[in-house]
N, C-alpha and C positions, 0 to 999 in steps of 0.2 A: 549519217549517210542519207541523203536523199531517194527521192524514189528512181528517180532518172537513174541514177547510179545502180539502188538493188535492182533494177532492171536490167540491164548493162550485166551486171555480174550475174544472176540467172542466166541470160542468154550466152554468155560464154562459158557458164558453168553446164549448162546444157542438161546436166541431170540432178534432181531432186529427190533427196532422200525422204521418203515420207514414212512416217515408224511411228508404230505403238509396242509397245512393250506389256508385261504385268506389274514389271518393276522399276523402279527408277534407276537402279544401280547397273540392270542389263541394256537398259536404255544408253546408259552415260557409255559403257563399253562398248558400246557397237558402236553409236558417235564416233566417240576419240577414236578408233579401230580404222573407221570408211575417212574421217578426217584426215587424219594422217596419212593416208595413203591418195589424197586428191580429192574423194567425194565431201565437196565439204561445204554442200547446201542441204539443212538439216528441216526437214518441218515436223516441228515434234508435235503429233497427237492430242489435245486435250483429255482425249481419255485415254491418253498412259497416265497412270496413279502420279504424282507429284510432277507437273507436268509443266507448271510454272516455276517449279524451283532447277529442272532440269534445262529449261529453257535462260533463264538467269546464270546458272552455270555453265553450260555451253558458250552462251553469249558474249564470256569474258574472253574467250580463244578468240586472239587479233586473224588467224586463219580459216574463221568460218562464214556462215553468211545462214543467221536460225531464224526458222520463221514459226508459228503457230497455225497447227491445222483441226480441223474438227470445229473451227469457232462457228457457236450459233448464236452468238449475241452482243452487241456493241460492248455490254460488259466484259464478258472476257476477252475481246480485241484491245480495249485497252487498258485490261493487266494485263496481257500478252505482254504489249508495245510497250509500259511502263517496267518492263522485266526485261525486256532486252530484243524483241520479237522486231525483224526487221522484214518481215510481210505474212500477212494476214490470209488464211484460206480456209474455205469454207465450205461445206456439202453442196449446199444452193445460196444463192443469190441473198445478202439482207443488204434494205439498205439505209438500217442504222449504223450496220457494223460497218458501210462504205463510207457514211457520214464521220464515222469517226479515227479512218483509214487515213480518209482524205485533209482532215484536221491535223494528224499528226505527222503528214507527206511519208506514210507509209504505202504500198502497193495493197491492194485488196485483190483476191485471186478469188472469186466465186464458181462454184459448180454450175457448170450448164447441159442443157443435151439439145435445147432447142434456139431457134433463130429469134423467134420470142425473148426467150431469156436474155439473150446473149444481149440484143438492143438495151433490156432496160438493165443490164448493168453498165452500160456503156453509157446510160445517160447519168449513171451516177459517179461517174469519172474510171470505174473500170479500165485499164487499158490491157489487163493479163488475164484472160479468161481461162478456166479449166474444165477441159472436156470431161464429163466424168460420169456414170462409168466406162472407160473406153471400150473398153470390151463388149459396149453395144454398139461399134464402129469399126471402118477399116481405116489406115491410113488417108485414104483416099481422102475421105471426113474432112479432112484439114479445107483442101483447095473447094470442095463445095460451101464450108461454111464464108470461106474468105472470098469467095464470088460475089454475093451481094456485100457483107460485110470486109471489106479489104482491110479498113482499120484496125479491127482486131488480130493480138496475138493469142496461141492457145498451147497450151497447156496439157498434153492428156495425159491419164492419171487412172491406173487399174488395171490392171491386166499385164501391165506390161514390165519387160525383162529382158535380159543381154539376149535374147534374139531375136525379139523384134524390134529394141529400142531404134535400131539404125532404121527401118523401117519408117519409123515416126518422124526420125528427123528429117531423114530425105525428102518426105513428104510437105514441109515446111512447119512443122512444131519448132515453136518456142524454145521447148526446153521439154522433158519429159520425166513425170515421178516415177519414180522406182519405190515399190515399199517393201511385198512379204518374202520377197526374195533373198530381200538383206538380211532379216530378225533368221529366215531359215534356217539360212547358211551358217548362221553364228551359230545357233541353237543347236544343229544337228552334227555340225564337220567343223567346228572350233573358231577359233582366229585365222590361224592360217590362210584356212580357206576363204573367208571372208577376205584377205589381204589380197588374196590371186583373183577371187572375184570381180575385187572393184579395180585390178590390176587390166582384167580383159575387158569389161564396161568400158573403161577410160579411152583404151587404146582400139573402142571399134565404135565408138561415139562419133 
């Protein structure tokens, strides 16, 4: 898959599951769980415990679209992408990890909060930026940062949840991660609930 493409399908996948777990095995059940039921852009955590063998597993579902999150260094971007990691994200900006994003025509999604930042990942072929943490922003965020910078797409990522996602997107996001809301819902009120969850996400995105 090219990058144009996981591009293309984040954007009309609209939401990103971003997840840590403690374990690998509650990890894989909440995946397959949000998968199966339509959420089925996965960035799994580096620091969920076996994070690479989760992400190789996943990877094999012709129904998903898994990427690696947490990455801080060109190394494990690419044993991510050698395991099956179909884009690359990252707290802040590196740009080794872009250098070698961009070698394997992977997406690299770096953490921004400034106008600063946001340029010099752009000069490093960046084209999917991620606000982060959103929750030091309103929607609004989006059309200010894309006034001087119009080329960029964003991404935010924190804070955010079935009531304000719609919020985000109207606003012109990318696409929007959703993370501890997912692990919550599992942990506290079963599967079920998890299924109706990502039943009403879906259907007010």
């Amino acid at each position: 898959m090219k990058s144009s493409e996981t591009m293309k399908a984040i954007q009309q996948g609209q939401h990103i599951a971003v997840m840590r777990t403690d374990d690998a095995q509650s990890f894989l059940d909440i995946a397959n769980t949000i998968i199966d039921k339509g959420l089925h852009i996965i960035e799994v955590t580096l620091t969920t415990p076996q994070a690479i063998d989760i992400i190789s597993d996943l990877a094999k579902r012709e129904d998903a679209l898994i990427g690696a999150g947490t990455v801080l260094d060109s190394v494990s971007a690419r044993t991510a992408i050698l395991n099956g990691a179909k884009f690359i994200v990252s707290p802040s900006f590196d740009k080794e990890t872009a250098k070698i994003a961009n070698l394997y025509d992977v997406p690299y999604i770096p953490g921004c909060m400034t106008v600063k930042e946001m340029v010099e990942s752009l000069r490093y072929g960046c084209k999917l930026l991620k606000l982060f943490p959103a929750t030091q922003f309103s929607p609004k965020a989006i059309k200010d940062f894309k006034g001087p910078l119009p080329q960029i797409e964003i991404v935010p990522t924190g804070g955010i949840g079935k009531d304000n996602q719609k919020d985000w997107l109207d606003a012109g996001s990318f696409a929007v991660g959703i993370g501890s809301e997912i692990t919550k819902i599992y942990q506290q009120q079963g599967k079920a609930a998890l299924e109706q969850y990502v039943a009403e996400l879906k259907s007010e995105g």
